[in-house]
N, C-alpha and C positions, 0 to 999 in steps of 0.2 A: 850711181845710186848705191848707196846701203843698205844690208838689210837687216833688220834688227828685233829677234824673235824675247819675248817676257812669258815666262814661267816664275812660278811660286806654289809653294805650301803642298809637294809632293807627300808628305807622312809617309813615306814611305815602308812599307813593310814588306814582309809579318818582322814582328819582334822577336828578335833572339831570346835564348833561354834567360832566365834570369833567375838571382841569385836573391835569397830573403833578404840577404840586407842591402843587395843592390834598390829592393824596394822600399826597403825603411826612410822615408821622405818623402818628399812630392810625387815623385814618382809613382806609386801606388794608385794615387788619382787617375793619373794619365793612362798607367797600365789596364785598370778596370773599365776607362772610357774607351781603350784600344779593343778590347774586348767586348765590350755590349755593343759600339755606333761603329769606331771609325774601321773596326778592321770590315766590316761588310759595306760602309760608304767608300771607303777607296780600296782600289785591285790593280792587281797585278794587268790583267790582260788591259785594262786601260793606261797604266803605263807603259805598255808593249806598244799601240795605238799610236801613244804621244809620240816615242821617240819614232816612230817612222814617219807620223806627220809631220817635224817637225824638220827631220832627212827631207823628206821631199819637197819643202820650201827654198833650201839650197842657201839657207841665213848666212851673211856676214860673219856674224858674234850672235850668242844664246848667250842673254842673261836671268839668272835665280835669285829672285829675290825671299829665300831663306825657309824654314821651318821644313827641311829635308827629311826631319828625321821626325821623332815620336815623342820619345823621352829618354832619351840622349844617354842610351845604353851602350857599352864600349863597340858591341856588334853592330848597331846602328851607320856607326860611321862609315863602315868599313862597304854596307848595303851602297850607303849615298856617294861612295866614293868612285863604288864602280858604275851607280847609275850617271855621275857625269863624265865620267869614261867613255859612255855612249854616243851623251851629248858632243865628247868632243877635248882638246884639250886646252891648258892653260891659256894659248894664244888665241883660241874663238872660246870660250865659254867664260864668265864674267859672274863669282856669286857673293855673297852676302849675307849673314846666320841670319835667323828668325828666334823670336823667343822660347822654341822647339828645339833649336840647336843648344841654347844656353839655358836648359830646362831646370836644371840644380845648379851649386857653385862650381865652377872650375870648369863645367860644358862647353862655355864660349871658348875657351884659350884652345879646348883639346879640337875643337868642330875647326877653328883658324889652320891649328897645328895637321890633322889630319886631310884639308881640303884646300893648300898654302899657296899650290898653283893656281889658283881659281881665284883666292883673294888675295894678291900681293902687286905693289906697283910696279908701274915696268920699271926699266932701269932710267936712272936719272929724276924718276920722281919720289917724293917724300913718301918712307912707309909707314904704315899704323894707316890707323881709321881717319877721316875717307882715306880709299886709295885711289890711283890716278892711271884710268891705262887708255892710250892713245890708240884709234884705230879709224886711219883713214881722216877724215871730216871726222870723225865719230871721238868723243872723251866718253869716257866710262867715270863715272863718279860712285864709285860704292859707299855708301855711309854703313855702318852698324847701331842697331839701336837693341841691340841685342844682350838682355841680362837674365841674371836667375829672378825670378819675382815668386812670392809666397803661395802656398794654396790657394787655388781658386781665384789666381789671376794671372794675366797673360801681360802685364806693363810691358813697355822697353822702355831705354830713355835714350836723350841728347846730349851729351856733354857741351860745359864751354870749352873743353878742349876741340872737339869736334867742328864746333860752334865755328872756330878761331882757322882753323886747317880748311873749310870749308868754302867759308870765304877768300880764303889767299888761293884755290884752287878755281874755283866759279870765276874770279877776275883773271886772272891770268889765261886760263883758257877761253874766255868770253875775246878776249883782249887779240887771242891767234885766229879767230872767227870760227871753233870750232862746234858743233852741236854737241850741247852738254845736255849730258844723259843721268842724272842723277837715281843712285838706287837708296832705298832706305827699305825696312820691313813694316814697317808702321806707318799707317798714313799720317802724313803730319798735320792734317787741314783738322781746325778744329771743330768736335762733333762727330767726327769721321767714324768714329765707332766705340762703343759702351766702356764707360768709366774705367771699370776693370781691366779692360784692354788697351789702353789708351799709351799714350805716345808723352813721356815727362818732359821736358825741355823741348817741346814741341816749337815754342813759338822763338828761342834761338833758332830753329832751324827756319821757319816763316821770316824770320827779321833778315839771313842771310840771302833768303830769296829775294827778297823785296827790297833786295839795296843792290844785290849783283845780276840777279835774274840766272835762267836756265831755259833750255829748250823744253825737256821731258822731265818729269820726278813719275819716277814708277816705285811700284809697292805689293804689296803681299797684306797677308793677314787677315784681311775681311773675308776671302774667298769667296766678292763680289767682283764684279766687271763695273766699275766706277768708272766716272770719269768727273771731277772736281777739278779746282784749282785752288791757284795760292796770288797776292799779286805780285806783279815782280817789279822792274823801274818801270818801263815802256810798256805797260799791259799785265794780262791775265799768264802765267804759267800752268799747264796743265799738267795734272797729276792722276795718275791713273793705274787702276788697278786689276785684278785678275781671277775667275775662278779658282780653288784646286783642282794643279794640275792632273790629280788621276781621280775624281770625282766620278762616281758613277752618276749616270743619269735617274731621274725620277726620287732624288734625296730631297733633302731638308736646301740646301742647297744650291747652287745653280750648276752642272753638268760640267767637266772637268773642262780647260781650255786655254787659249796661249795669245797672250797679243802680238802680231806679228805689225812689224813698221815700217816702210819705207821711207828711208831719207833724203832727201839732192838738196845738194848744195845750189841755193839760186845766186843771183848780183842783190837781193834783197837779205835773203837770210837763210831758212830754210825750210823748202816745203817738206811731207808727213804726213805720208798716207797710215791711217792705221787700219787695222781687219783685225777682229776680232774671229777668232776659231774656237770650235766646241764642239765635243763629242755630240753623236747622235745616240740611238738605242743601239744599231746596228754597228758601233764599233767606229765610224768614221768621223773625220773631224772636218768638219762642215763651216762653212764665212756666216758667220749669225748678223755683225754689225760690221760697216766699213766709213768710216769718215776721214773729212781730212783737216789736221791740227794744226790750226794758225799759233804760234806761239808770239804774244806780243810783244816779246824783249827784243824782236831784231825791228 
């Protein structure tokens, strides 16, 4: 059995000092929302919480699907670099930027640059976006849908480069009988969340599921506990997604939380327990939902 832990959308703070003209941009937005909502919806002691709940599950691989950071101030990184330090290193922790990492232009290169161990393919597979890292039964498929998008929107998009590498990756691995685990930050189902936020090239990526299929597509970004799919050849593929993870309770929001998965490889395909975990008031991370995910490509 595998065990396979999802986090997303830490913001992680407080925000380093900043400099007038580091705020002359978009950034400014983001800093004054840091300041009024998110720095008191998310804290510190609920990411203290997390990473011990997450220790005490004893997970295979923890994978991030992305928005680590705020607004992608050079101290930022450096926050989120040691919080997956925690989590763990290069060969168990698996991540992926969010449109938070790539907040202004040149964000995404430095967020890759500063966090290389965490998103790079193993050796022997093709690097750049997806990457490809094998673990066990288990493929890690990281996509990026990660860019700068203008004031007062949160877009990423898809490439047909992405498009084109995605599928040579999904057959190939499909092909070694492995459970493909796709990460993306934006949900690609469409409707999946408001115009502004939304997912460009969304349906290159739909069209690669629905010819090659996958096990899992996990996501970030809503800072919902979804669960949708996409169709793939032989059935429904499910896609699902996740609290933020240091969410305080009693917000706008649903209470911070982590999808935790069990894999085995069956003679059919493979079974998938999922549990979903979430803070209480009290600080603990408690099973809210647990079901178990038939994926219909096997």
């Amino acid at each position: 059995m595998f065990r396979l832990i999802h986090i997303s959308d830490l913001h992680l703070g407080p925000l380093p000092a900043a400099r007038i003209r580091d705020l002359a941009s978009k950034r400014i937005l983001g800093y004054v929302n840091w300041r009024r909502n998110r720095s008191r919806a998310f804290g510190d002691d609920i990411e203290a919480a997390l990473i011990e709940a997450i220790a005490a599950e004893r997970p295979d691989h923890v994978v991030v699907t992305g928005d680590l950071v705020n607004i992608a101030l050079t101290g930022e990184y450096a926050t989120a670099s040691a919080f997956l330090g925690l989590l763990g290193s290069g060969d168990v922790v698996s991540a992926i930027p969010g449109n938070h990492d790539a907040y202004v232009p040149g964000a995404a290169r430095r967020a890759r640059k500063a966090w290389a161990s965490y998103m790079t393919a193993d050796v022997g597979e093709a690097d750049g976006w997806p990457y490809v890292r094998r673990r066990g039964d288990v493929a890690i498929v990281g996509a990026s849908s990660a860019i700068a998008s203008g004031p007062f929107m949160a877009t990423g998009t898809f490439s047909a480069e992405q498009e084109l590498r995605l599928a040579m990756a999904l057959d190939k691995l499909g092909r070694a009988g492995l459970c493909r685990v796709v990460l993306i930050h934006h949900p690609p189902v469409k409707g999946a969340t408001a115009w502004h936020k939304r997912l460009t090239g969304a349906s290159r990526f739909r069209k690669v599921i629905a010819r090659y299929g996958a096990e899992l597509i996990l996501h970030g970004h809503t800072h919902q506990p979804t669960r949708l799919s996409l169709p793939g050849p032989k059935g429904t593929v499910p896609v699902i997604g996740v609290p933020a993870a240091t969410q305080r309770p009693h917000g706008h929001h649903p209470a911070a939380g982590f999808n935790l998965f069990d894999i085995e490889k069956t003679d059919a395909g493979f079974e998938i327990r999922h549990r979903l975990m979430q803070v209480t008031p009290g600080g603990l991370f408690e099973e809210t939902r647990a079901e178990a995910i038939v994926s219909g490509d096997r």
